[in-house]
C-alpha angles and dihedrals in degrees: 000000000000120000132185139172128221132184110229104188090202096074126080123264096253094045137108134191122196122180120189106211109189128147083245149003105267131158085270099062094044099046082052090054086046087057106048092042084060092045116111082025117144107273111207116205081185124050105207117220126180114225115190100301098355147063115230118193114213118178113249090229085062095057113098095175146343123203132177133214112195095319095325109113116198110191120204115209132170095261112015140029105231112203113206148138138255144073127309100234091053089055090043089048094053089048107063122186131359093048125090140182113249098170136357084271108037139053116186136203111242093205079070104051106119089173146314124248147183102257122207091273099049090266129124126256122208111206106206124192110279091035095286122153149193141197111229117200126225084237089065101031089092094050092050095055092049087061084048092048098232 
């Protein structure tokens, strides 16, 4: 990858222009314009939840998984399980990197991934610190290895 960088003095002080040159559109490049179109995006260090009558704040870096069962959002953390409400993909969105599906009702940490096995029915089984586990399903193994770079 080759990056410079030039000065243009017709454009504004505060603005940048950034221009991807490839010899075609691949994942790559696209994963690259998804990066820099997040770039500058609010970062958060404390994932509100709200619990009953109250909001809790649990850092993201303490979170091993999050399932959901109907609407209802259980986050493992390394010291508490936190009960809510609310869709998967919100939470996955709030989270960054880091976090990926594994089925259609669980994200894991990776920092947490102790190993994958074969589980009884032919599907994978991810073993998470404090004996924690999660069913990954064959739809989101690639994807998972992908994190893992096999």
């Amino acid at each position: 990858m080759k990056i410079e960088f030039k000065t243009d003095s017709a454009l504004n002080k505060e603005d940048i222009e950034v221009e991807i040159k490839a010899a075609q559109k691949s994942e790559v490049v696209d994963n690259l314009i998804d990066y820099l179109h997040k770039f500058g995006e609010k970062k958060y260090h404390l994932l509100p939840i709200k619990v009953e009558d109250r909001i809790v704040t649990i850092k993201p870096t303490e979170i091993i998984k999050v399932e959901i069962q109907t609407t209802d959002i259980t986050f493992y953390t390394t010291k508490d399980i936190i009960k809510t409400t609310g869709r998967l993909y919100q939470v996955l969105e709030k989270l960054g990197d880091g976090f990926i599906q594994v089925s259609k009702h669980a994200i894991i940490n990776i920092n947490f991934l102790e190993s994958i096995e074969v589980g009884f029915a032919g599907n994978m089984i991810a073993l998470l610190k404090n004996n924690l586990k999660a069913d990954v399903s064959r739809l989101y193994l690639p994807a998972l290895k992908k994190e893992l770079g096999l």
